[in-house]
N, C-alpha and C positions, 0 to 999 in steps of 0.2 A: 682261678677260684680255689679257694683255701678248704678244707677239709671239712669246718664246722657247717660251712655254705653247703656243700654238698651233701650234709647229712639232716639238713634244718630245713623243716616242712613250713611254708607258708602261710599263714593264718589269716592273712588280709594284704590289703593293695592299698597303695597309697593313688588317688587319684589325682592328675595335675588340673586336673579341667580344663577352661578356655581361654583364661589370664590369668597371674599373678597380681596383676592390677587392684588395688582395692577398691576405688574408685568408679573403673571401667568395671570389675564384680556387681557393684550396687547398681550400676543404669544396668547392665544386661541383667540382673535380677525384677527389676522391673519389668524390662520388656517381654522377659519372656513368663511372668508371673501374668500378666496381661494376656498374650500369645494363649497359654494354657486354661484360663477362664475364659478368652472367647472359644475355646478350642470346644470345650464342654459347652457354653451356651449354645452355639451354632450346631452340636453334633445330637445331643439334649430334644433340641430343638425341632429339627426333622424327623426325629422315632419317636417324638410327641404327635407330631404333627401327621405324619403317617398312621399311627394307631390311631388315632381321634378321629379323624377324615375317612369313612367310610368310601366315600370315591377315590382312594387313594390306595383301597384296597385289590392293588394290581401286583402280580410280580415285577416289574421296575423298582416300584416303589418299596413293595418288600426285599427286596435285595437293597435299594438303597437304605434302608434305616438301618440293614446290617451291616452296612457298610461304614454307617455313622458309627456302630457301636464299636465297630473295630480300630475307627479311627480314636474313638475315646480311649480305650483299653491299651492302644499300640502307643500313645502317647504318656497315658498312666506309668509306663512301666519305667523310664527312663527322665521325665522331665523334674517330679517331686525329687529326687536325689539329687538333679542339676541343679533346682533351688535352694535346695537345701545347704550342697556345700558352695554356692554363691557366696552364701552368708558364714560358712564355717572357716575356721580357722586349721586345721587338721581336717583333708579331706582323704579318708577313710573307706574303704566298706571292706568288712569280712570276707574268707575265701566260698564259703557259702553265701551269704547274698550274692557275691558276684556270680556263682555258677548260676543260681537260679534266676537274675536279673536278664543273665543269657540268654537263659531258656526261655523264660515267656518273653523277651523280645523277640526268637527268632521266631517262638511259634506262633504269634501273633501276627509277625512281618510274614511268615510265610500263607498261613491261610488270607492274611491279604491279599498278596500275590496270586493264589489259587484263585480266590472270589472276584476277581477281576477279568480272571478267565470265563467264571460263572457265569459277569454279568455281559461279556462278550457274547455270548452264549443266546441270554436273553433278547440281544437288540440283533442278531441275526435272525436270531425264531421271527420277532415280531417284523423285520422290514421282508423274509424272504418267505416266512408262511404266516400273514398276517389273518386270515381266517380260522387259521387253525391254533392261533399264538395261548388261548385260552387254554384250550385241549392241551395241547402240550407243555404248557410251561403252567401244569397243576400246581396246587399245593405239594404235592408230594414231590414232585420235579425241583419245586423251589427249596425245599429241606434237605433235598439231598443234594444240592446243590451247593448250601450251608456245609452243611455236615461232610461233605469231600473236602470242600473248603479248610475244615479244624483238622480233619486227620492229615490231609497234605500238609500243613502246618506242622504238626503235632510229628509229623515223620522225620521231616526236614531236620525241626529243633531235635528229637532225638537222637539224629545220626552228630550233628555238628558239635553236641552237650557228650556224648558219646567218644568220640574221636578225642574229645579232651582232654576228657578224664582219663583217657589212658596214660596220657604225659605227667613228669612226675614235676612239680615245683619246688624247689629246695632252695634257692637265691634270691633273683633282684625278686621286687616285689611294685616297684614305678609304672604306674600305666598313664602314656600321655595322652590321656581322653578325659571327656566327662561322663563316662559310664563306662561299664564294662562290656569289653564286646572280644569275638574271636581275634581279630585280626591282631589286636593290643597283645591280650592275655596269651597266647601261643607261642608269641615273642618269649615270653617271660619263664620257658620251659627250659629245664638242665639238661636238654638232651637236643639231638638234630631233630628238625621237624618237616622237612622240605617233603618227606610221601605225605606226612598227617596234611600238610598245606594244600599240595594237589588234591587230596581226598575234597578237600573241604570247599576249593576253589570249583571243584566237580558239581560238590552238592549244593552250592548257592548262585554260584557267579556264572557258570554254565549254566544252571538252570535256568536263572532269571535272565539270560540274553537270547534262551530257545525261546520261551514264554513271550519274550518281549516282541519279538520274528512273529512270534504267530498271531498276538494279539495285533499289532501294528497291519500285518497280513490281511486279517479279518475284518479289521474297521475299513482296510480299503475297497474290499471287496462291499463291502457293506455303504460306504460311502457312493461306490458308483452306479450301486444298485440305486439309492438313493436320489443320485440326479440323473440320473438314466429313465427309470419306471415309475416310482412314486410322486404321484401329482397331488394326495389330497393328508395332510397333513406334514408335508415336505417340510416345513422351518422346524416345526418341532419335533422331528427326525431327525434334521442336522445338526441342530443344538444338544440334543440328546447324548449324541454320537460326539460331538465338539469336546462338552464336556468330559466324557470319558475319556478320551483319547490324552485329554490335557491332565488327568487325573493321574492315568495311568502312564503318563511323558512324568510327572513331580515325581511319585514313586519308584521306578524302573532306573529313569537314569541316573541319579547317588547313589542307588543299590550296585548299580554294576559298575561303577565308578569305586566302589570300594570294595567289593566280593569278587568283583570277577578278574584279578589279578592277584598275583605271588604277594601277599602279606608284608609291602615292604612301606613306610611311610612317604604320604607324600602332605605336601604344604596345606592342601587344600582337604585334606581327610576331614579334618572337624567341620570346616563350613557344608561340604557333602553330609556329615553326622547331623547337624544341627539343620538341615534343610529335611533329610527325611521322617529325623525323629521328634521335633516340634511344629516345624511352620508345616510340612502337609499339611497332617491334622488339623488344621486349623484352615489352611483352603479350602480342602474339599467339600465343606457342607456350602461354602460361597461361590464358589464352583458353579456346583449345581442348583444353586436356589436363583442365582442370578443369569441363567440361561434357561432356567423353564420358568414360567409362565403362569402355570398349574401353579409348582410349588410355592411359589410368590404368594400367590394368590390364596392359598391355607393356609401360610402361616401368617398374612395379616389375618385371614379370620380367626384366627388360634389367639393371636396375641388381641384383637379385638372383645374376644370371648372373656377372656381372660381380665383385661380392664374392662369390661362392662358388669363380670362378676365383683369387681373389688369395688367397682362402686358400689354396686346395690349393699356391698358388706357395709361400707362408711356409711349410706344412708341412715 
């Protein structure tokens, strides 16, 4: 590396995305322009549908619409840029967009990850102190439940956005992603980084394989309680727990599939990228609508509300 390189501070990242292809650009711009409206209708959908439904006013249910909201938000951050240079010729973003692009990905993936814990939480209170599931899992239990949620989040992204920025970038500036993320960008530093990597590998990929031990841990324990003792509301205790389990199987394993090892590329990095950071979000409100029964059941009355209002407007 020549002299100039080493003295030339980086101002942006050229991104390669997920083809060169013009062609294959244009269908995958579709699909996933699609992918991301239903992402929003179906997430939209349930924190309407929960607010509106007074019988819906449970913590489950509140946990779930935050969890819709997170799923909006965690998909916001990253997919409008992936449309964007679909269709761009020059795919660009600044060395600040990219830091901050970081940031609220990770703080958003990471209070995910906490709120999952949360709602772990939730469906052990309700199968293992079910008379007491009220009492305890108050309002105030349910917001701070949230609110650990963001700060856990909010720590994670700090330490990871942190660790970064101490590295200095003066050279390449190619990141073979369609967004900007650690694993990429780290690469891209004029200095060794193999402790910053461990640090980092520490604070995500280790994390997310303990989390994943204990969550996977608890729904079994939860599951055997399940068909072991509970006789009167059983299918809709297992479906409940199904769906989480399979929400919480979409999220954990591409995270740790890409976090929880030495930053080095592998083939399949973007199809893991492009499974946690577009098609989740877009599962999980189908997930769970399509195995409870209840929620089924509110949102045709929401959506019946709704066209029976737009009639009486035409009349």
């Amino acid at each position: 590396m020549d002299q100039k390189n080493l003295t030339t501070t980086v101002t942006e990242f050229v991104l390669l995305g997920l083809t060169q292809n013009r062609e294959l650009q244009y269908f995958l711009f579709t699909i996933f322009f699609i992918v991301y409206m239903i992402t929003w209708l179906g997430n939209v959908t349930i924190i309407m549908t929960v607010i509106i439904n007074h019988h819906l006013h449970t913590p489950m249910y509140f946990l779930l619409a935050n969890l819709a909201f997170l799923d909006i938000s965690d998909s916001s951050v990253n997919t409008p840029k992936l449309l964007l240079n679909l269709l761009s010729q020059r795919k660009t973003i600044s060395f600040n967009e990219c830091i901050l692009q970081m940031f609220f990905f990770h703080f958003i993936a990471g209070a995910m990850v906490f709120f999952l814990v949360g709602m772990a939480v939730d469906r052990y209170v309700a199968i293992y102190k079910p008379l007491r599931y009220l009492t305890i899992m108050n309002p105030g239990v349910c917001m701070g439940l949230v609110a650990l949620a963001w700060l856990g989040g909010l720590a994670h992204s700090a330490v990871q956005i942190g660790l970064l920025l101490q590295l200095p970038f003066c050279g390449p500036n190619v990141l073979d992603n369609f967004y900007c993320d650690v694993p990429q960008v780290i690469k891209l530093a004029c200095t060794d980084t193999h402790i910053v990597e461990l640090q980092m590998v520490f604070n995500g990929g280790v994390l997310l394989i303990i989390l994943f031990i204990i969550l996977l841990s608890s729904y079994s324990i939860i599951l055997i309680k399940i068909k072991t003792h509970v006789t009167e509301g059983k299918h809709k205790a297992l479906s409940t727990c199904g769906a989480q389990i399979t929400v919480v199987s979409f999220i954990f394993v591409p995270c740790i599939f890409i976090y929880a090892r030495p930053f080095r590329k592998f083939t399949l990095d973007k199809v893991a990228s492009v499974i946690y950071t577009v098609i989740t979000p877009m599962l999980n409100p189908m997930i769970y609508t399509l195995r409870n029964s209840e929620m089924k059941k509110a949102i045709k009355r929401l959506l019946s509300r709704f066209l029976f209002a737009g009639r009486k407007i035409n009349m």
